[in-house]
C-alpha positions as CSV (number, residue, x, y, z in Angstrom):
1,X,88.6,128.6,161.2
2,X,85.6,128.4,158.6
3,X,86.5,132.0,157.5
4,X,89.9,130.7,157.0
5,X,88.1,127.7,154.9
6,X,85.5,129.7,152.7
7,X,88.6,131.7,151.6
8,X,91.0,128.9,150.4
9,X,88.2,127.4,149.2
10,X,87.1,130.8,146.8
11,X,90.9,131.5,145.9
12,X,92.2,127.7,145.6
13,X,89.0,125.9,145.0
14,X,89.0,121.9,146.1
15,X,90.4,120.0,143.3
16,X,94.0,121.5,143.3
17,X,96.1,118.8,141.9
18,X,99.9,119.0,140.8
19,X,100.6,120.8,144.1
20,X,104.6,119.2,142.9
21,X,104.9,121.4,140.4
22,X,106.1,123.9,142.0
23,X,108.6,122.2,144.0
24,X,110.5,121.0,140.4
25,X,110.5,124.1,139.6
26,X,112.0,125.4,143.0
27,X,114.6,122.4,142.9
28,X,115.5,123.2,139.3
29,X,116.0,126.5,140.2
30,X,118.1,125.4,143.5
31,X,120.5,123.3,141.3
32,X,121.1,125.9,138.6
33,X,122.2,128.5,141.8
34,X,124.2,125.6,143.2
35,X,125.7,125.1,140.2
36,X,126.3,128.7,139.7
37,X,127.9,129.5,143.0
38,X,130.2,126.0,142.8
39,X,131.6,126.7,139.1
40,X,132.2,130.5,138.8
41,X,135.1,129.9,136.4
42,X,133.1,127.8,134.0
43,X,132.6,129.6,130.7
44,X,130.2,132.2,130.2
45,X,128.6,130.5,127.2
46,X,127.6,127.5,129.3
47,X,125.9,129.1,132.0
48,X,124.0,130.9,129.6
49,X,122.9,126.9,127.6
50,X,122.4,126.4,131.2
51,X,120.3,129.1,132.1
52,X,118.5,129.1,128.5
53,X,117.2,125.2,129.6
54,X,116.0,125.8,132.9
55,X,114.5,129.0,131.5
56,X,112.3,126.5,128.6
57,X,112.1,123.4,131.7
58,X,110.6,125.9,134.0
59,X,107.9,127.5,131.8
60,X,107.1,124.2,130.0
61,X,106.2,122.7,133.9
62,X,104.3,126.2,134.7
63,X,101.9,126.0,131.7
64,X,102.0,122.4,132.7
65,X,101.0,123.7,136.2
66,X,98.5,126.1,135.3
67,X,96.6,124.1,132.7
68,X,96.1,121.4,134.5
69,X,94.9,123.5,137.4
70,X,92.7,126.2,135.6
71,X,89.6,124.7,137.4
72,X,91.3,125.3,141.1
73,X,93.3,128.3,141.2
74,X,91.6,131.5,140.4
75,X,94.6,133.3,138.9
76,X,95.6,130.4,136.6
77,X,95.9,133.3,133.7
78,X,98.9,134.6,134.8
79,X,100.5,131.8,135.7
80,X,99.9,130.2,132.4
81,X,101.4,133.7,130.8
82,X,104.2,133.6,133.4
83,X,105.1,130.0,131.8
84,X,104.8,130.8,128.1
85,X,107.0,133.6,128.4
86,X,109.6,132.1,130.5
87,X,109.7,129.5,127.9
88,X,109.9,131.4,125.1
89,X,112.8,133.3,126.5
90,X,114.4,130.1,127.3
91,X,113.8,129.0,123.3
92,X,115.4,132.4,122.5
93,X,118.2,131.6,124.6
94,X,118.8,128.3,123.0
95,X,118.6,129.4,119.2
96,X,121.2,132.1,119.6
97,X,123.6,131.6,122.8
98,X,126.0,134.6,121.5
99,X,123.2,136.9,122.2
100,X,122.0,135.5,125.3
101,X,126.0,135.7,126.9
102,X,125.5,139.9,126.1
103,X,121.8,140.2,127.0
104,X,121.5,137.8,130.5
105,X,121.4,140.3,132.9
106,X,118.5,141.5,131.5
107,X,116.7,137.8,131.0
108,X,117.3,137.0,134.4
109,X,116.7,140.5,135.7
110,X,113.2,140.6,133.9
111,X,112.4,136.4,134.5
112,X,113.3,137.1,138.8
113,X,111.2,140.6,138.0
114,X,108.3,138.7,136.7
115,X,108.3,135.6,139.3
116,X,109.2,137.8,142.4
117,X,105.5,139.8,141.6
118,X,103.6,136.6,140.9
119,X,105.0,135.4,144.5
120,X,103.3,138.5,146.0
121,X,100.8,137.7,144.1
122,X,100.9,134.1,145.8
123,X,101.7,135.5,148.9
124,X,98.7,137.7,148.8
125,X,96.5,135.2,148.0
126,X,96.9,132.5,150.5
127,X,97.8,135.0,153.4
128,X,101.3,134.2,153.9
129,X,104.0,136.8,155.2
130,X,107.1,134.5,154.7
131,X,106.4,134.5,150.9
132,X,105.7,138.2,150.8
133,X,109.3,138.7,152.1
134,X,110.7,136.3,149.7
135,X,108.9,138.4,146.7
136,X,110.4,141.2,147.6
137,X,113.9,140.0,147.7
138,X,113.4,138.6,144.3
139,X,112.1,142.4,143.4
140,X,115.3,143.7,144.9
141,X,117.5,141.8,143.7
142,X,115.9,141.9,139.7
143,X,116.1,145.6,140.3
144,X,119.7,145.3,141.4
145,X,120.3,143.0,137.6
146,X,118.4,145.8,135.4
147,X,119.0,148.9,136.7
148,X,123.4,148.1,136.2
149,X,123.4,145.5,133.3
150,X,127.5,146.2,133.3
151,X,127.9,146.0,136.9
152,X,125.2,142.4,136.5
153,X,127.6,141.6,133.8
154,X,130.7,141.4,136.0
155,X,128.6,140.0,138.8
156,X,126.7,137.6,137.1
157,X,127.6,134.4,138.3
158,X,126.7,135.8,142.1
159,X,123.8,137.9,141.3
160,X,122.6,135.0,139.3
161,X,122.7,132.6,141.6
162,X,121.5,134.2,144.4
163,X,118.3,135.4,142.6
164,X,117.4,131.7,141.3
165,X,118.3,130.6,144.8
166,X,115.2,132.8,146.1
167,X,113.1,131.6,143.6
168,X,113.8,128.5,144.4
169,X,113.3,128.4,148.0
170,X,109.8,130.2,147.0
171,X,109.1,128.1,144.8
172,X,109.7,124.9,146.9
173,X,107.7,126.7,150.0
174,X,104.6,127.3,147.7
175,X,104.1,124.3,147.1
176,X,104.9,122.7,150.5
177,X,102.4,125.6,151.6
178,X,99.8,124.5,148.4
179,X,100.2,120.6,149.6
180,X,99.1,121.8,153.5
181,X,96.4,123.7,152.1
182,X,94.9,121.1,149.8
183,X,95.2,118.2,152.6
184,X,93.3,120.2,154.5
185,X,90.5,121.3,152.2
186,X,90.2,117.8,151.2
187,X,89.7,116.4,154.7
């Protein structure tokens, strides 16, 4: 047990705060495949405004995340560079949605690409199988969006939806998992 200590205390040091972070993002993420899977028919155009905000509310609450947690969490880097590209995609999104409706596959694709290493990353970090398998999904199913862009295209609003639905469900089991750890290092 203090083996298990001395190492969340080196990779997630005691004064981890914003633990909820995490879990917006996961819900965000849960809504926008909820939304996805209850509205296929909706147009194209809006699931790509859609997508383009929860692309710029994401990353704006990971460099939220990150900054205010640089002192706690050893690989704060990458999560601060994980947020400032995910919301400068989402900006891009935003300015010109025309583009966007062509190019999703490969936004989402690369975005579930980028957040399925970082929860291996995670996963590796605080010891946790049950992430590790969610990672990879999210690596499968980014490879399944980028490899096919046409096929993504005609698949979108599934492929789409499932994918943020992974993310999600990481994200909201991170920080459930980040909460347990800092209650424990602070008693």
């Amino acid at each position: 047990m203090e083996t298990q200590f001395q190492f969340i205390d080196t990779q997630i040091r005691k004064d981890l705060k914003n633990w909820w972070a995490p879990l917006l993002i996961g819900v965000l993420l849960i809504v926008t495949a909820i939304w996805t899977f209850t509205s296929p028919m909706s147009s194209y155009l809006a699931l790509s405004i859609l997508f383009s905000i929860s692309f710029l509310v994401s990353g704006i609450l990971e460099i939220y995340f990150s900054i205010a947690n640089k002192e706690a969490i050893t690989n704060w880097g990458w999560n601060l560079a994980f947020g400032i590209i995910t919301a400068i995609v989402g900006v891009m999104m935003l300015i010109n949605p025309e583009i966007s409706m062509v190019t999703l596959p490969l936004y989402v694709g690369l975005v579930i690409l980028f957040r399925s290493i970082m929860a291996i990353g995670w996963a590796t970090d605080i010891s946790e199988g049950s992430l590790m398998i969610l990672g990879i999904l999210g690596i499968l199913f980014a490879f399944v969006l980028l490899w096919n862009p046409v096929f993504a295209g005609m698949t979108i609003v599934f492929w789409t939806g499932f994918s943020f639905l992974i993310s999600g469900i990481f994200s909201c089991y991170l920080a459930f998992k980040l909460r347990k750890v800092y209650k424990q290092v602070k008693s």
